[in-house]
C-alpha positions as CSV (number, residue, x, y, z in Angstrom):
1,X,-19.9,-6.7,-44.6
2,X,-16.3,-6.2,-43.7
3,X,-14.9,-2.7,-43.3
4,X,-12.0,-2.7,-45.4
5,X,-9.9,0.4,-46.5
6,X,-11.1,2.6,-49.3
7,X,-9.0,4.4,-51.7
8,X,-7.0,7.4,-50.5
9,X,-7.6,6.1,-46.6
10,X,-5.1,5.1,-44.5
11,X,-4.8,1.7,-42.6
12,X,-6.8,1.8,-39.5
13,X,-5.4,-0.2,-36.6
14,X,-7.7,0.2,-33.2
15,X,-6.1,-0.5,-30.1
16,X,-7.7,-2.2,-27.2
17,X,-6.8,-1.1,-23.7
18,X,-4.6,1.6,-22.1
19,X,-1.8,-0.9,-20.3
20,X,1.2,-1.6,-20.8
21,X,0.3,-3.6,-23.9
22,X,-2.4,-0.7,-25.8
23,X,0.4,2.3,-24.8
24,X,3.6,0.4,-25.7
25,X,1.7,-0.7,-28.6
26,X,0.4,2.7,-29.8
27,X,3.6,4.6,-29.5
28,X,5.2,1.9,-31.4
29,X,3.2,2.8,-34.5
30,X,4.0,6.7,-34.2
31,X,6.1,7.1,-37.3
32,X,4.3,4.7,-39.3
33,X,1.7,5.5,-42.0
34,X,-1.6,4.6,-40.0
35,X,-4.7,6.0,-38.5
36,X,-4.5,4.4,-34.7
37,X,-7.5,4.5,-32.1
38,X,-7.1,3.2,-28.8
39,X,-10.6,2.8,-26.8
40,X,-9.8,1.8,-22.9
41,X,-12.5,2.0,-20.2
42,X,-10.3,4.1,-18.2
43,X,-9.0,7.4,-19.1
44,X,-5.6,6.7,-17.9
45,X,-2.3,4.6,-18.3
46,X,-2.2,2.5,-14.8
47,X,1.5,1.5,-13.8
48,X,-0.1,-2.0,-12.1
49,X,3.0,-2.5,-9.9
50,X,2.8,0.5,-7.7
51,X,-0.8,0.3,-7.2
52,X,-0.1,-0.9,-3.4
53,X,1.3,1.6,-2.9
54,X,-1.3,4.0,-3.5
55,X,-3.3,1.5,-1.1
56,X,-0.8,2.1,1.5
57,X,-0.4,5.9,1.2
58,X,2.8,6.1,-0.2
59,X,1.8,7.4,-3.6
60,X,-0.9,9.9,-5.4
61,X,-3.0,8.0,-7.8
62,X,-2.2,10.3,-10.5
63,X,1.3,9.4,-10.3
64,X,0.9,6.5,-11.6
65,X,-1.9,7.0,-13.6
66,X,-1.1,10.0,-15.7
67,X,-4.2,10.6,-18.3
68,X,-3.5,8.2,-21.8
69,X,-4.3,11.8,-23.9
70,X,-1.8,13.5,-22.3
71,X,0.9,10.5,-22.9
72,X,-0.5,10.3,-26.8
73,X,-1.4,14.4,-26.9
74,X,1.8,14.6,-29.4
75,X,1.2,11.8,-31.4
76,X,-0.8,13.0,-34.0
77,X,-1.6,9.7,-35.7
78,X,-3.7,8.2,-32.9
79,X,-6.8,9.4,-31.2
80,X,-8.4,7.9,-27.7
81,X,-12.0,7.1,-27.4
82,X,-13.0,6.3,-23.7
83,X,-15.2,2.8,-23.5
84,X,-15.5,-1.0,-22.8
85,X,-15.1,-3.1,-25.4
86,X,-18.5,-5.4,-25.8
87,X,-18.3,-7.3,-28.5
88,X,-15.2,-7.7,-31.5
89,X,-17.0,-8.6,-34.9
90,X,-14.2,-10.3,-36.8
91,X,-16.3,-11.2,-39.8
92,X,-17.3,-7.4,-40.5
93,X,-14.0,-6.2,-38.9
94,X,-15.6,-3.7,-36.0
95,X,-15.8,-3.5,-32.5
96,X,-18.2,-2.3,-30.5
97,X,-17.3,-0.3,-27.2
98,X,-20.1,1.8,-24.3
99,X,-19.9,4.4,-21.9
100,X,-23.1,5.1,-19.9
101,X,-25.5,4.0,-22.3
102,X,-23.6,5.2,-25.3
103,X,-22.7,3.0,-27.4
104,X,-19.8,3.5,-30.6
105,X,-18.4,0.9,-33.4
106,X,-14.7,1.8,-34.6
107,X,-13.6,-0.2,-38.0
108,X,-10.4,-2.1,-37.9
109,X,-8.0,-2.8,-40.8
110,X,-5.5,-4.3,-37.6
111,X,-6.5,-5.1,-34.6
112,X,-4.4,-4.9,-31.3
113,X,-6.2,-6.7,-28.3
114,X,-4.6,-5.7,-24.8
115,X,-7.2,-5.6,-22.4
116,X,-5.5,-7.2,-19.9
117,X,-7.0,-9.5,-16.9
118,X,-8.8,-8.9,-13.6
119,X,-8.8,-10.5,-10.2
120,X,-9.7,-14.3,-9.8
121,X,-12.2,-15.7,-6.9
122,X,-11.4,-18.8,-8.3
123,X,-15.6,-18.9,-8.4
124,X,-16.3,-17.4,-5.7
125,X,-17.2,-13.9,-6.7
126,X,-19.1,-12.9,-3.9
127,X,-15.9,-12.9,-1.8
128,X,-15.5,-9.6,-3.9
129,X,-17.8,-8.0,-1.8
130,X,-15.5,-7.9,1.3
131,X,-12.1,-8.1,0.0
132,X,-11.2,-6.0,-2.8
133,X,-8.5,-7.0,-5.6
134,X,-5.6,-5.0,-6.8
135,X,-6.1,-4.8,-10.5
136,X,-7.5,-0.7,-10.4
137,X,-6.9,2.8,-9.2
138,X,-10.7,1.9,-7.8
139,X,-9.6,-0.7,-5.8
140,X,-6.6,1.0,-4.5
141,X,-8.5,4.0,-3.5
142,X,-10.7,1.3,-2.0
143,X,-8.8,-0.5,0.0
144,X,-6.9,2.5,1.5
145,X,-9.9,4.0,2.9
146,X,-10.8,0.2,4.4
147,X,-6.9,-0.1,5.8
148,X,-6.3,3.6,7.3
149,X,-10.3,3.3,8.3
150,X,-9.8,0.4,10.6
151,X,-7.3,2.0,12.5
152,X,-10.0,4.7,12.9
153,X,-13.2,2.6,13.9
154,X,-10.0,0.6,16.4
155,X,-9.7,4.3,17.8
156,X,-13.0,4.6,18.4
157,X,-13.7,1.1,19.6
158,X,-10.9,1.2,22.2
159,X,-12.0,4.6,23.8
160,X,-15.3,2.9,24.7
161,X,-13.8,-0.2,26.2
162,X,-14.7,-3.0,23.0
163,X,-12.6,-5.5,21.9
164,X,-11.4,-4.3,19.0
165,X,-8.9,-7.1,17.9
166,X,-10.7,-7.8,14.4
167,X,-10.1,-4.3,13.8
168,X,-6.7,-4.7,13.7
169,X,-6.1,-7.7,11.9
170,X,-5.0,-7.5,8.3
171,X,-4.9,-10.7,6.3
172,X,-3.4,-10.6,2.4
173,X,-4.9,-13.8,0.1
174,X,-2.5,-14.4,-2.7
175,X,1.7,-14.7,-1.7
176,X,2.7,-13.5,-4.9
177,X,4.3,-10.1,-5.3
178,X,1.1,-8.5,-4.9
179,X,0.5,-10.3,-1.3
180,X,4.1,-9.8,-0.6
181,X,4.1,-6.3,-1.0
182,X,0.7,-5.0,0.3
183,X,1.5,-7.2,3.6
184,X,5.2,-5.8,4.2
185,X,3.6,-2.0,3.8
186,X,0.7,-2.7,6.4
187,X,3.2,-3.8,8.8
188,X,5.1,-1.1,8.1
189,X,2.1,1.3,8.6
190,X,1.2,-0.4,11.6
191,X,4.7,-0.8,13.4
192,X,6.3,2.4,12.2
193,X,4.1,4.9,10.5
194,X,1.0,5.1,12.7
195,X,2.8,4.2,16.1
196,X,2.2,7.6,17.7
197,X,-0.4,8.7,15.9
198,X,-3.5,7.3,18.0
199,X,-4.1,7.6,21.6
200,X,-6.6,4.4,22.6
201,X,-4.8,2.0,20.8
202,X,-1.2,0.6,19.9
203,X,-1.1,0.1,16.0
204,X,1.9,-1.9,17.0
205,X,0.1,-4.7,18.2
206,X,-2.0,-5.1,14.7
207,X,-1.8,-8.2,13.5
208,X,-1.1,-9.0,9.4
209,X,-1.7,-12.5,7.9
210,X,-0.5,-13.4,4.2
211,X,-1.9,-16.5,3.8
212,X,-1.9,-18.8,0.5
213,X,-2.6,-22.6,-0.4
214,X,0.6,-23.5,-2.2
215,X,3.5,-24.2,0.0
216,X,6.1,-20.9,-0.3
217,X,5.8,-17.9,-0.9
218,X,6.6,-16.2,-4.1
219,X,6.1,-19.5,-6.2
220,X,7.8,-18.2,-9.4
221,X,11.1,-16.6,-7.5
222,X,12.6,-20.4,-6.6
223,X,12.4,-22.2,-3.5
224,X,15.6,-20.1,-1.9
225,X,14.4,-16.5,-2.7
226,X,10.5,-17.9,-1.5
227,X,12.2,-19.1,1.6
228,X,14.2,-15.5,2.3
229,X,11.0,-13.7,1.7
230,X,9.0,-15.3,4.5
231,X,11.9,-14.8,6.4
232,X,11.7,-11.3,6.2
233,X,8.1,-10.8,5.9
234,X,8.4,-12.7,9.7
235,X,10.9,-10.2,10.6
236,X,8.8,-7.5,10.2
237,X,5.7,-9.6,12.1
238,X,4.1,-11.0,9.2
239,X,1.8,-13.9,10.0
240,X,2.9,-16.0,7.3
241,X,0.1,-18.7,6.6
242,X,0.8,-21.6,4.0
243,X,-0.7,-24.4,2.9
244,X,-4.4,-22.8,4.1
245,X,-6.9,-22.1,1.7
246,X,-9.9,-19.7,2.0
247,X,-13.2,-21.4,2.0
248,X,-15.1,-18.6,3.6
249,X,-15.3,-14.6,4.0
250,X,-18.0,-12.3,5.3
251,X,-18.1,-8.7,6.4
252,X,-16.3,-10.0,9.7
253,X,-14.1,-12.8,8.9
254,X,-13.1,-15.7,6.7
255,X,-12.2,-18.9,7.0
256,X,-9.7,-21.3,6.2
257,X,-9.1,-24.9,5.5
258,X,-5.9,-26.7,5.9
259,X,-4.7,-29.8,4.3
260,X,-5.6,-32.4,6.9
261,X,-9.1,-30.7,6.9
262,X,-8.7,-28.0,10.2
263,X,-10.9,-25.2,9.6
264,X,-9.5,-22.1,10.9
265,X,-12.2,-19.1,11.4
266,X,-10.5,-15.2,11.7
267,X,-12.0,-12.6,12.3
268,X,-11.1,-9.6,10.5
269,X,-12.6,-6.4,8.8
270,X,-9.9,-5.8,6.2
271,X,-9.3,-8.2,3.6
272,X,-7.4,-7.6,0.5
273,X,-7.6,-10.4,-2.5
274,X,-4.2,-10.7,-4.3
275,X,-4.4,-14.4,-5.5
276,X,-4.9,-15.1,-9.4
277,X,-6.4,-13.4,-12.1
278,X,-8.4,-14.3,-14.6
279,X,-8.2,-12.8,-18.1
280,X,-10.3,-10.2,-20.1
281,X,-13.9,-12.2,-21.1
282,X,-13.0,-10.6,-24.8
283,X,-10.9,-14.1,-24.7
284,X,-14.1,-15.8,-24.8
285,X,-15.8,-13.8,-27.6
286,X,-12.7,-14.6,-29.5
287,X,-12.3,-17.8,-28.8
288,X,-16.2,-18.4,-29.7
289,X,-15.3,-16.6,-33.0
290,X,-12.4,-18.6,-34.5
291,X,-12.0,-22.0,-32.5
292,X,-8.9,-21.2,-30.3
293,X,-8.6,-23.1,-27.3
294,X,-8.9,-20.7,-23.3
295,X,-7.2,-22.4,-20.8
296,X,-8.3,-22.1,-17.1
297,X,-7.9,-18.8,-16.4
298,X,-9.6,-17.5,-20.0
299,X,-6.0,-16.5,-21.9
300,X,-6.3,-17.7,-25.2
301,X,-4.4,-19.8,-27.3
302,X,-2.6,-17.7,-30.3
303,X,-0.2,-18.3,-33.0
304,X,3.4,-17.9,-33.0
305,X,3.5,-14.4,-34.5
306,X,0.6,-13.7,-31.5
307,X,-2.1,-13.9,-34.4
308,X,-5.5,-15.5,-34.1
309,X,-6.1,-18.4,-36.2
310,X,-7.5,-17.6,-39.6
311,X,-7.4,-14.2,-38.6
312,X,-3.6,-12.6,-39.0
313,X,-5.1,-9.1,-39.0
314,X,-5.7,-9.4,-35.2
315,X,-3.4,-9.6,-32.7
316,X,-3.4,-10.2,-28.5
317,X,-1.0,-9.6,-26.8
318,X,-0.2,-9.0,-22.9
319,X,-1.8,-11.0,-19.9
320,X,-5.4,-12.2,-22.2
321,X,-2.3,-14.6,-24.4
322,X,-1.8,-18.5,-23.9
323,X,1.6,-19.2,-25.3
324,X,5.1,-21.2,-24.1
325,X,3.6,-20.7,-20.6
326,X,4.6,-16.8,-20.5
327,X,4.2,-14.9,-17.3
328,X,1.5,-12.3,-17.0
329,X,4.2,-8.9,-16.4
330,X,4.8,-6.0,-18.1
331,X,7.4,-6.8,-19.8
332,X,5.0,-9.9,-21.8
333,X,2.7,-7.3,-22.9
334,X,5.5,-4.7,-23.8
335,X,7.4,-6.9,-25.9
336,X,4.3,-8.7,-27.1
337,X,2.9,-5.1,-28.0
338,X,6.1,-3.9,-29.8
339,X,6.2,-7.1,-31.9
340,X,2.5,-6.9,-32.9
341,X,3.3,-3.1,-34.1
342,X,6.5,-3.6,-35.9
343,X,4.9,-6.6,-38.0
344,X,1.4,-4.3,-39.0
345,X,4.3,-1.6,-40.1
346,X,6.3,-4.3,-42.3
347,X,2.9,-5.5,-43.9
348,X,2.2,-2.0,-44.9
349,X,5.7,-1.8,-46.3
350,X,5.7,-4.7,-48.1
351,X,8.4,-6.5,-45.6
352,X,8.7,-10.1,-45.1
353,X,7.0,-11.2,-41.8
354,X,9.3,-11.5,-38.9
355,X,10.2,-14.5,-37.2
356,X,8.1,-15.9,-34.2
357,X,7.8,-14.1,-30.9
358,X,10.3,-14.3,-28.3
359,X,10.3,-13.5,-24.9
360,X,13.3,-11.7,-23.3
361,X,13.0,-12.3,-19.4
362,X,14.6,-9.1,-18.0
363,X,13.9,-10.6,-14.6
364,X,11.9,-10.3,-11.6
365,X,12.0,-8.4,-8.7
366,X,9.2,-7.8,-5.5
367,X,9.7,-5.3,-2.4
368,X,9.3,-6.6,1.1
369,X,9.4,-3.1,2.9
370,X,11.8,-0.3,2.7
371,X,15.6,-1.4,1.6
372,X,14.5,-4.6,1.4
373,X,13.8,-6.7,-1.8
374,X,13.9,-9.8,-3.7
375,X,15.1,-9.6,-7.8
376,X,15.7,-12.3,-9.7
377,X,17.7,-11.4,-13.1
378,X,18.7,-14.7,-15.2
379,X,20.6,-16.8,-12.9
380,X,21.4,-14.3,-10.5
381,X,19.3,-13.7,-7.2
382,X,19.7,-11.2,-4.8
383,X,18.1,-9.8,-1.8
384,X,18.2,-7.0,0.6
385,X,19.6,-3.7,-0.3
386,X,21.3,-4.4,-3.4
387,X,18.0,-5.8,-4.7
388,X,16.3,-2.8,-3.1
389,X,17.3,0.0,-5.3
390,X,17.7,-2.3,-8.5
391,X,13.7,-2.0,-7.7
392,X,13.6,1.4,-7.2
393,X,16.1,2.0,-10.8
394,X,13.3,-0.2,-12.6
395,X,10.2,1.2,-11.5
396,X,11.6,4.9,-12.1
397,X,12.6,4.4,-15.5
398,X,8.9,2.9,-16.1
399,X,6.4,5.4,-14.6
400,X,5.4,7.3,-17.3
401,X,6.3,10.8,-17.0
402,X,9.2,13.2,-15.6
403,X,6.4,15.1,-13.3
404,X,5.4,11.7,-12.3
405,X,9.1,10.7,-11.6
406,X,9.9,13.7,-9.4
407,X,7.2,13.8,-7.6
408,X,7.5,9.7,-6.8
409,X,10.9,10.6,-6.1
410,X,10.0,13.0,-3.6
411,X,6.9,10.6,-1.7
412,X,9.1,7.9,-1.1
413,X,12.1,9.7,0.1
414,X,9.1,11.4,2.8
415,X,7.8,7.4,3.3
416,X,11.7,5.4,2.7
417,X,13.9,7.8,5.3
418,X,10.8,9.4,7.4
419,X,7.8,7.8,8.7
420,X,5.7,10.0,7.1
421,X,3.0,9.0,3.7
422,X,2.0,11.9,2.2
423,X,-1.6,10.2,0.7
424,X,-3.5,8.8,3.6
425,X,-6.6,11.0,2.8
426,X,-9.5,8.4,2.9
427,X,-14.1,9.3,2.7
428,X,-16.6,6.8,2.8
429,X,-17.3,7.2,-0.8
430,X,-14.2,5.2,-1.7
431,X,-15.0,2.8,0.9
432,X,-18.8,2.2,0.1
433,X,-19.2,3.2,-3.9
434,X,-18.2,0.5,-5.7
435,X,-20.7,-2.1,-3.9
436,X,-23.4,0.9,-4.1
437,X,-22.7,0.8,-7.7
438,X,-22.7,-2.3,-7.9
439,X,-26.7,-2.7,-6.4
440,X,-27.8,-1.0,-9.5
441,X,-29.0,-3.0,-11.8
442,X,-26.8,-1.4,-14.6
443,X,-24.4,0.0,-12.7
444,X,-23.9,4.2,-13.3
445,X,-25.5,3.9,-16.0
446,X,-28.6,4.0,-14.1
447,X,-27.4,7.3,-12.3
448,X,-27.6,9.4,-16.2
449,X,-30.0,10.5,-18.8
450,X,-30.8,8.0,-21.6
451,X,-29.0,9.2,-25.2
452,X,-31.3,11.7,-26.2
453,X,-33.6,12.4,-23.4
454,X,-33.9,16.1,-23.6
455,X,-36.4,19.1,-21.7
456,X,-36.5,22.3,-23.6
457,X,-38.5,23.9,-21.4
458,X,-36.8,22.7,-18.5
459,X,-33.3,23.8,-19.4
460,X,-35.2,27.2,-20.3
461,X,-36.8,27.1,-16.6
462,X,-33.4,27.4,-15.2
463,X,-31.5,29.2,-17.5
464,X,-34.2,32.3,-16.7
465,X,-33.7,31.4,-12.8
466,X,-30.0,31.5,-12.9
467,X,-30.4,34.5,-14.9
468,X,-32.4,36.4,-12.4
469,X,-30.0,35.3,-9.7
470,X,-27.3,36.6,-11.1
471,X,-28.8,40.0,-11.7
472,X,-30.0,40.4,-8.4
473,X,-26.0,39.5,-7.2
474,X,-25.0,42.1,-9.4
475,X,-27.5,44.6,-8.0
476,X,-26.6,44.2,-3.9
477,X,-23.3,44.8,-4.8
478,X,-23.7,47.6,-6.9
479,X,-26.0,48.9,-4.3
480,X,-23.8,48.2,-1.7
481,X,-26.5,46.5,0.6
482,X,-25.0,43.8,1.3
483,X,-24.2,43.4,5.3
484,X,-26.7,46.0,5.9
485,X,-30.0,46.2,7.8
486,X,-33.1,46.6,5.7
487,X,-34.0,50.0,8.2
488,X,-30.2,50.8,7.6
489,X,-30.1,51.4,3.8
490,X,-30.1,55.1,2.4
């Protein structure tokens, strides 16, 4: 049976995922007259574009992932419920979300889907393994223990007299921004950064590949801007590989295949996956659900107003949408977001529905290392400087948060003018955990207590030991025996 709204309740409207879609979308309903719960299966708001440069040391994760209750603490008309989203009923209007075991189904009278996209192997999921995407604070935290610990193991390596050359290489899948950018800050940390930091070896002479099957980098920037980017990537000692794709990857290496059929074998530790993504599988539960069409990468087709056929109480909206070829940014999911908000409020207040979404391009724009950048804004390109701090306007006015501006502020004039990053703490547990998480069969879940699994008289057990110990604490120093001999006590 449908949950529908009873007398004297207000409309619910549930909100699927903490990006830039579920927050721009939440906030957008503050003044209106609904009940609003986001569930997300983070506890935080990620600012995607920046994650590299948590990889890279530059920035704190928590700057740009400030916690989604604290963004939402003052708007009192929505509540966040932390979970993945498992299965959308559209029939009886719920969806079902779990956290360790615990499962919860929220009611919908609207329904918001932003749950964004994840990495692409393009099938090859087992690639995963060895070369970490950049869709996740995980990841980042990841693949900055796997980049700053290969100039470690190198360290260690070189003192004993091995060949530590696959320690050193670097090599970025994927010459979109992502690629782009994670490449130009390795060189960075390698050429400038770390230079006198080690004794047994000479970071300078690490070598960084970005390598990619289409033909330029930067695809969606134009052929000119594509063309000034692996220009200064080269600058900067960028192995710029085109035209190769990756066939291959192990713990040690990967492989690549050219066009006339050369395989290429390279052997390197750290690999980081930045090409394609592949959207949320709630596309597929949807889709299964109403008839409209996925295309390759699982978006899913939606109508003009960003509605699901047959189903105008549901919205998507963001990177998970199929529709006048759109670009999976930000800005998609912001506008989209906005759009889907404004038309629940109009419903409620009887207004006539708006027209079909539109897309505004505000532009593009990637970094290639410090003061240099490519934007693209309408017609106008620019690179270098100018494009630089047009960059470093957007991003500020986007990370959420004045704390979080200050203090981002503050890191990259440290990293921009000095050589110095202030986050290059890295531990084996954000190295190893995710693929010892992922050899359980159910993932954490398999690390806690079953819901309602319970010991009375275990809990009781401890509480009396923890008791005792704490008396006895009390007692030594109230006695003032502690640091004296047994024979030495009056």
């Amino acid at each position: 049976m449908a949950a529908s709204q009873t007398a004297g309740d207000r409309h619910r409207v549930v909100v699927i995922g903490s990006g830039f879609g579920g927050l721009f979308g939440t906030k957008a309903l503050r003044r209106s007259d609904v009940d609003i719960t986001m569930v997300a299966k983070t506890t935080h708001h990620l600012f995607q574009p920046l994650l590299y440069q948590v990889a890279t040391g530059i920035l704190s994760e928590g700057e740009i992932a400030p916690p989604t209750r604290e963004i939402l603490s003052s708007q009192a008309n929505a509540r966040v419920l932390l979970g993945e989203v498992t299965h959308i009923d559209l029939e009886a209007r719920t969806i079902t979300s779990q956290v360790l075991g615990r499962e919860t189904v929220s009611p919908y009278d609207s329904l918001i889907v932003a749950a964004g996209a994840g990495q692409s192997y393009f099938g090859n999921d087992h690639f995963a393994e060895f070369a970490p995407g950049m869709k996740s604070i995980d990841d980042a935290l990841e693949l900055r223990g796997r980049i700053f610990g290969a100039f470690e193991m190198a360290e260690l390596g070189a003192a004993r007299g091995e060949n530590v050359d696959h320690l050193l290489t670097f090599v970025v899948v994927g010459a979109g921004p992502t690629g782009v950018e994670m490449a130009g800050q390795i060189a960075e940390l390698a050429h400038r950064t770390l230079r006198r930091d080690f004794r047994s070896i000479n970071t300078r002479t690490a070598r960084v590949m970005l390598v990619d099957a289409a033909p330029q980098v930067l695809p969606p920037f134009g052929a000119k801007l594509g063309a000034k980017t692996k220009q200064e990537l080269e600058k900067l000692g960028v192995e710029v590989v085109l035209g190769a794709m990756v066939t291959d990857l192990d713990e040690r290496g990967l492989e690549m295949k050219y066009k006339d059929g050369r395989v290429e074998r390279v052997a390197s530790v750290t690999k980081i996956w930045a090409a394609g993504v592949q959207a949320s599988s709630l596309g597929q539960t949807l889709s299964e659900q109403t008839g409209a069409p996925l295309d390759r990468a699982g978006r899913i087709g939606v109508n003009p107003d960003l509605t699901l056929p047959g189903h105008p109480e549901v919205f998507v909206v963001g990177d998970m949408i199929a529709l006048d070829h759109l670009p999976g940014v930000a800005q998609v999911a912001i506008q989209g977001a906005k759009y889907a908000a404004k038309e629940i409020d109009g419903r409620l207040k009887g207004k006539p529905a708006q027209a079909p979404f539109r897309y505004f391009d505000k532009g593009s724009m990637a970094t290639i290392s410090r003061f240099r950048a490519v934007a693209m804004v309408g017609k106008i390109q620019l690179t270098g400087f100018i494009a630089w701090l047009m960059w470093l306007a957007v991003h500020l006015v986007y990370i959420t948060g004045f704390k979080n501006r200050v203090t981002a502020v503050l890191h990259w004039l440290v990293s921009f003018l000095g050589r110095g990053r202030a986050e290059r703490t890295a531990t084996e547990q954000q190295i190893f955990g995710r693929n010892a998480l992922a050899r359980l069969r159910r993932g954490a879940t398999d690390l806690v207590s079953a819901p309602g699994e319970y010991d009375a008289a275990l809990e009781r057990e401890r509480r009396e030991a923890l008791e005792q110990q704490a008396v006895e604490e009390a007692r030594l120093t109230d006695a003032g025996e502690r640091g004296v001999k047994a024979g030495e006590r009056v």
